[in-house]
C-alpha positions in Angstrom: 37.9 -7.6 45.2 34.7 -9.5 43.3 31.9 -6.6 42.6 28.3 -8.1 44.6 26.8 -7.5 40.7 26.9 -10.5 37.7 30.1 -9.0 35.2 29.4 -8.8 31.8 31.6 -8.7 29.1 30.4 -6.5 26.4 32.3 -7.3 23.1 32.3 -4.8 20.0 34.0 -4.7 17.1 34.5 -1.2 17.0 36.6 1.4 19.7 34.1 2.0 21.8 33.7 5.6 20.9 30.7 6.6 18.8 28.4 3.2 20.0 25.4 4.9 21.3 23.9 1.5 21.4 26.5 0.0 23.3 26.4 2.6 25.9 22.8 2.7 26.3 22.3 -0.9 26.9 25.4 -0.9 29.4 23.8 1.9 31.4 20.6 -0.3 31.2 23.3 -3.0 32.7 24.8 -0.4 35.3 20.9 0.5 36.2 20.0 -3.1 36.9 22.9 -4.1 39.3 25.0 -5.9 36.2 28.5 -4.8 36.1 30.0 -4.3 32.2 33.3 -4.6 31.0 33.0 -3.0 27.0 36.4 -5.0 25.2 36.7 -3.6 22.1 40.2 -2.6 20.0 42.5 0.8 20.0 42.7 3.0 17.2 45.0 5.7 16.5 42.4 8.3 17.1 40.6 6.4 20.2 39.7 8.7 23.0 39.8 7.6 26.7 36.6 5.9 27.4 34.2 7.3 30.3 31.7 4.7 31.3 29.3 3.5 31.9 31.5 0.8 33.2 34.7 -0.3 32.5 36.8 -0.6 28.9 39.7 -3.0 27.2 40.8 -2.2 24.2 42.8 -4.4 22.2 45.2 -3.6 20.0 45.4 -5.2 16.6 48.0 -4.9 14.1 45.4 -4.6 11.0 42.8 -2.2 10.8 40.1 -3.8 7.8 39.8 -6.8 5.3 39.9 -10.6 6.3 43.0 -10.5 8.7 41.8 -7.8 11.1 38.1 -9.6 11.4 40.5 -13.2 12.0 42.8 -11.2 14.5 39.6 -10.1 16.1 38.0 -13.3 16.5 41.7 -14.7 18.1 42.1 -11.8 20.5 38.7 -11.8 21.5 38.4 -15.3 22.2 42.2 -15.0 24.1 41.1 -11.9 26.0 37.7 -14.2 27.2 39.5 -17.2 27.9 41.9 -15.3 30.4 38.8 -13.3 31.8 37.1 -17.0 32.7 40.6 -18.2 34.3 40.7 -15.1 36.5 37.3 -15.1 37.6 36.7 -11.8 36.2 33.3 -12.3 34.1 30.0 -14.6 34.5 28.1 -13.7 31.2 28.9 -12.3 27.4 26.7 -9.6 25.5 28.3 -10.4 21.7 27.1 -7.2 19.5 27.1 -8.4 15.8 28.1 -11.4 14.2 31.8 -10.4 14.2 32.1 -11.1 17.9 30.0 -14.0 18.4 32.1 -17.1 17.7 34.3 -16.9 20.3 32.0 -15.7 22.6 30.0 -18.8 21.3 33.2 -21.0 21.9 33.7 -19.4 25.2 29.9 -19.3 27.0 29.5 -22.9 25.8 33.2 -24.2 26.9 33.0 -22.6 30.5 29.0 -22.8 30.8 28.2 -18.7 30.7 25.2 -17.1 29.7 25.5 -15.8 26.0 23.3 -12.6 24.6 23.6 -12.1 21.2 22.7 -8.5 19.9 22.6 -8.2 15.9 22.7 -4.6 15.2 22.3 -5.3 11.7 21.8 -8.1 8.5 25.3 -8.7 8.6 25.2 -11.4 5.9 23.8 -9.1 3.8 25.6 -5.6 3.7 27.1 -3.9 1.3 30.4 -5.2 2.1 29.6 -8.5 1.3 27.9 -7.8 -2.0 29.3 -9.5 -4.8 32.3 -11.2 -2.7 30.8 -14.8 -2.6 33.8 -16.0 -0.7 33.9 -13.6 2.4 29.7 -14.0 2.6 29.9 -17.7 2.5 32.3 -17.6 5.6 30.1 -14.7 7.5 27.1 -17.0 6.6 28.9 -20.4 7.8 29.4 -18.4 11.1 26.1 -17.0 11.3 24.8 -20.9 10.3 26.5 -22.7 13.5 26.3 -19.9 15.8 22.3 -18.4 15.7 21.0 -22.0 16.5 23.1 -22.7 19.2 22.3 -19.3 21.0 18.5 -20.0 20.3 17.5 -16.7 21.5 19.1 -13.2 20.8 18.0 -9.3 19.8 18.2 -7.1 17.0 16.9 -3.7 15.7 13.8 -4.2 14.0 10.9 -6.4 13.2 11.7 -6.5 9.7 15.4 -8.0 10.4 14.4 -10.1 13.3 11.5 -11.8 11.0 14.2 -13.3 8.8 16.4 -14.4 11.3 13.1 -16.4 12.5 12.6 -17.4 9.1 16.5 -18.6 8.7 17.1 -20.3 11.9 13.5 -21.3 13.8 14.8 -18.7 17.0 13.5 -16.3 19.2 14.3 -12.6 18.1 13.1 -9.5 20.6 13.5 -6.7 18.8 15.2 -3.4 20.7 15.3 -0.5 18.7 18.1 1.5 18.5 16.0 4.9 19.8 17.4 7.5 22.1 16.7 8.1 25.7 14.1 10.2 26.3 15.5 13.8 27.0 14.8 17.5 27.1 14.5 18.8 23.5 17.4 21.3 23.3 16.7 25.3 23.4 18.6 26.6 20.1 17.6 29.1 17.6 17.3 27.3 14.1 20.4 27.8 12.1 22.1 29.7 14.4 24.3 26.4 16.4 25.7 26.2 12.9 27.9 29.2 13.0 30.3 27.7 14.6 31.5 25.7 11.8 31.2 28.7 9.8 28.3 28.1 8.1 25.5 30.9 7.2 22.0 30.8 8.5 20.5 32.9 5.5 19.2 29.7 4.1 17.2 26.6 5.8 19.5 23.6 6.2 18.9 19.7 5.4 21.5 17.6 7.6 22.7 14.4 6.2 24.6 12.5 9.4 26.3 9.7 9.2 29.3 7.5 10.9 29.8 5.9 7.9 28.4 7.7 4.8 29.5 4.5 2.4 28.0 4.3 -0.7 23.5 3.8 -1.5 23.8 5.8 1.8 22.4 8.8 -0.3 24.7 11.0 0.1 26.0 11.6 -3.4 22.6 12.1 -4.8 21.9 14.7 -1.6 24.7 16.4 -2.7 24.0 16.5 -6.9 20.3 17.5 -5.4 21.7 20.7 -4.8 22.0 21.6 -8.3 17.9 21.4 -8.3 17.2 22.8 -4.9 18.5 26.3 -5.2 17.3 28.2 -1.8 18.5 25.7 1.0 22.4 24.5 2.4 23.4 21.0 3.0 25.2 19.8 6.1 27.4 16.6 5.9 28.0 15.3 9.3 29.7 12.1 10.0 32.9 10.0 8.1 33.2 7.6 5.3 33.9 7.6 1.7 31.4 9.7 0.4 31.7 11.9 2.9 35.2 12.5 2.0 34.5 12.2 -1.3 31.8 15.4 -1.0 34.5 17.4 1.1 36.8 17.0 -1.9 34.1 18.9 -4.6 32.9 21.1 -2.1 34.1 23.9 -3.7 32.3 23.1 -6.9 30.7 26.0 -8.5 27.6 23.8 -9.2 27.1 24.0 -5.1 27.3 27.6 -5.2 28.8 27.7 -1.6 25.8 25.6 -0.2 27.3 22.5 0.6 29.3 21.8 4.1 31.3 19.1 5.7 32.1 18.7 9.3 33.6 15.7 10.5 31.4 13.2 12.9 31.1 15.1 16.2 30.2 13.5 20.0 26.3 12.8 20.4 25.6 15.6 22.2 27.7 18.2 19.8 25.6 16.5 16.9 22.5 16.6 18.7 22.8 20.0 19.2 23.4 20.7 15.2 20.4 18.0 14.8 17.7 20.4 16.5 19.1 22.9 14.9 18.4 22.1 11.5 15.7 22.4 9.3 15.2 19.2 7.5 17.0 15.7 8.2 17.5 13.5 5.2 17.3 9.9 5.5 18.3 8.6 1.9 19.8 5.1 2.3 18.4 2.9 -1.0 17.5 -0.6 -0.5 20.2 -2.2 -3.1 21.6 -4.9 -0.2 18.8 -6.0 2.6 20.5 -4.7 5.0 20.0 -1.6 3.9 16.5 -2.1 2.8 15.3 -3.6 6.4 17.4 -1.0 8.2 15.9 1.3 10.7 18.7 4.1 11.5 19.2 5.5 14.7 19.3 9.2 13.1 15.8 8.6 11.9 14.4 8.5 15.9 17.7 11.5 16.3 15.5 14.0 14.1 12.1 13.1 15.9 13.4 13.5 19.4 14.7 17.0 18.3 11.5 18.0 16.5 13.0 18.0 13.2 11.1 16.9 9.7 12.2 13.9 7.8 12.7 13.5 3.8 13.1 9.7 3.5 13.9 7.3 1.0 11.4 4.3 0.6 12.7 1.8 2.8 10.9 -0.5 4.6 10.9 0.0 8.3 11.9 4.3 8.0 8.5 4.7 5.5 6.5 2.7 8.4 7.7 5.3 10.9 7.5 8.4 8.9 4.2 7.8 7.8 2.4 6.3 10.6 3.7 9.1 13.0 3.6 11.8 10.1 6.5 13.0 10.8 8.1 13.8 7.2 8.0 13.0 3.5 9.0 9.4 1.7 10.1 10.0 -1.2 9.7 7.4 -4.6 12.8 7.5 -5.6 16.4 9.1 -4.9 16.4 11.3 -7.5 17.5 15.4 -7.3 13.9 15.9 -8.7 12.4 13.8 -6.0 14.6 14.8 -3.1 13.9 18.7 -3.9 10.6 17.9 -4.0 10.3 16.0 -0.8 12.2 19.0 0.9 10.1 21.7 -0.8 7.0 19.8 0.6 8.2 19.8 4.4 10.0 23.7 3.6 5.7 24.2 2.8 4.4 23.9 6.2 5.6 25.8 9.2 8.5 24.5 11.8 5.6 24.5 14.9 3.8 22.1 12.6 6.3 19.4 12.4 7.5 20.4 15.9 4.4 19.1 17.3 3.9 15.6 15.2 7.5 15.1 16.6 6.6 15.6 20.4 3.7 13.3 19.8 6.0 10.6 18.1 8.9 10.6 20.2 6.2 9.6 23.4 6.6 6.3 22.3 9.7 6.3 20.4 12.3 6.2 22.7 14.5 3.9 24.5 13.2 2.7 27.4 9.8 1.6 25.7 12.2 -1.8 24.4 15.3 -1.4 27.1 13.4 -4.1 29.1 14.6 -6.6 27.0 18.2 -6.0 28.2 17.7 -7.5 31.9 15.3 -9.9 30.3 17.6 -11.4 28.6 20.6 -10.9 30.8 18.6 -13.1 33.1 17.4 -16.2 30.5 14.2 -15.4 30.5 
């Protein structure tokens, strides 16, 4: 039976299963009487999706490099094709360039309504660094798709600016912030004993889905050497995450550093506002990095907890205008420990408050407009 509301297909890369963004905006869709389908792909580990609406995942026979992001494109453009011939979808929501050609090809074929939703300068991560081949191909894409959209999102002014610059489009900017919610009750420290960690000693939490390298991590960890009287938390996945959880028995560490691997929003959340100080240390060697804006930057304000920052462009701008942390000069062990020594100076109720103040108009539904603005063309 056809649903009364407009079907949207919501296409990821990923499984569905960590996308905060994804889910946000497709409650936002739910909300506003728009009825989503997520398609993303099936990993080993995937867990059953929950909502908000409904979920395909494809299953792909490669998991990274060149042949799983052309297997993507195929399936993603088959699954669509066969959604339009059933009736089963009116308009696309493509997150990231890696989804947008054959929505592209699709929405323009069978005359849908397209949203594009960069949730990052894909032409110019890390990945791409130094692999002139793959970023001429990501950039040929990104070349005959953006101008033919003519209108999409993305997660800050600093990103959407050269996207304007590149292409002569319209770029709204929705930040990737969390819905405004209760700050959790917890005693500090003490959520962290469940993962068998002591709370003798305040605790700087580095999270992360994908702790990749000029994330920071490395140099939070080697910072540990310098600052003595605190732990370090590791949340999250990637390869210096597992390459931490390999010396994190080094006698250098003294016991202080710990590793838990990435945890649901809410368990994570819970470990957020119960930390003392969340580190923020990406370094701006690729622009995507240097214009990103990360979503655990507005996690720690929502939570009340004090940021130690890196200077990037868009996280010094909100640190220091809401004064809500430290940015550092550099990401150096000197300059980390003194960044966290700073913040360790003043009392928790201090930073607590510039938090509460912050988050007011930091959170989710100060941008989530944009969704049904742009579902509808306008």
């Amino acid at each position: 039976m056809k649903s009364s509301g407009k079907r949207v297909a919501v296409l990821v890369s990923n499984d569905l299963t960590f996308d905060q963004r994804v889910k946000k905006t497709c409650d936002v869709m739910v909300e506003s009487g728009y009825v989503p389908t997520l398609v993303g792909r099936e990993l080993p580990d995937s867990v059953p999706y929950v909502g908000p609406g409904s979920a395909v995942r494809l299953k792909l026979k490669h998991k990274s490099g060149p042949l799983f992001y052309l297997e993507l494109q195929i399936s993603l453009y088959r699954w669509l094709k066969r959604a339009v011939q059933e009736n089963e979808i009116d308009a696309i929501w493509a997150n990231d360039l890696d989804t947008l050609l054959p929505a592209l090809l699709i929405s323009r074929r069978h005359n849908l309504h397209l949203v594009y939703d960069s949730h990052e300068f894909f032409t110019e991560a890390a990945g791409l660094t130094g692999r002139p081949l793959k970023r001429y191909v990501w950039l040929a894409i990104e070349k005959y798709c953006i101008p033919k959209v003519g209108k999409m999102l993305t997660v800050n002014e600093s990103i959407a600016e050269k996207f304007r610059e590149r292409y002569s489009v319209q770029v709204d900017v929705l930040r990737n912030m969390p819905v405004l919610s209760d700050v959790p009750n917890v005693s500090p420290r003490n959520a962290f004993s469940e993962y068998g960690i002591p709370s003798d000693l305040p605790i700087l939490l580095l999270q992360g889905a994908y702790m990749d390298r000029d994330r920071g991590t490395k140099d939070a960890v080697e910072a540990l050497e310098v600052m003595t009287g605190v732990r370090l938390v590791l949340v999250g996945a990637g390869i210096e995450f597992d390459e931490s959880r390999a010396r994190i028995n080094d006698p250098r560490w003294n016991g202080r550093l710990h590793c838990i691997s990435r945890l649901p929003y809410e368990k994570l959340r819970i470990l957020t506002a119960s930390a003392d100080v969340g580190l923020s240390l990406d370094k701006g060697l690729h622009a995507n990095y240097l214009l990103s804006l990360p979503n655990k930057l507005f996690d720690f304000i929502h939570v009340g907890l004090p940021i130690v920052a890196s200077p990037m462009v868009e996280v010094s701008r909100v640190v220091e205008e809401n004064g809500v942390g430290v940015v550092l000069n550099s990401v150096t062990s000197e300059d980390i420990a003194k960044g966290v020594a700073e913040v360790l100076e003043k009392p928790r109720e201090y930073w607590l408050k510039k938090c509460m103040v912050a988050r007011e108009k930091l959170h989710w539904g100060v941008d989530s407009y944009l969704i049904k603005e742009h579902l509808l063309g306008s």
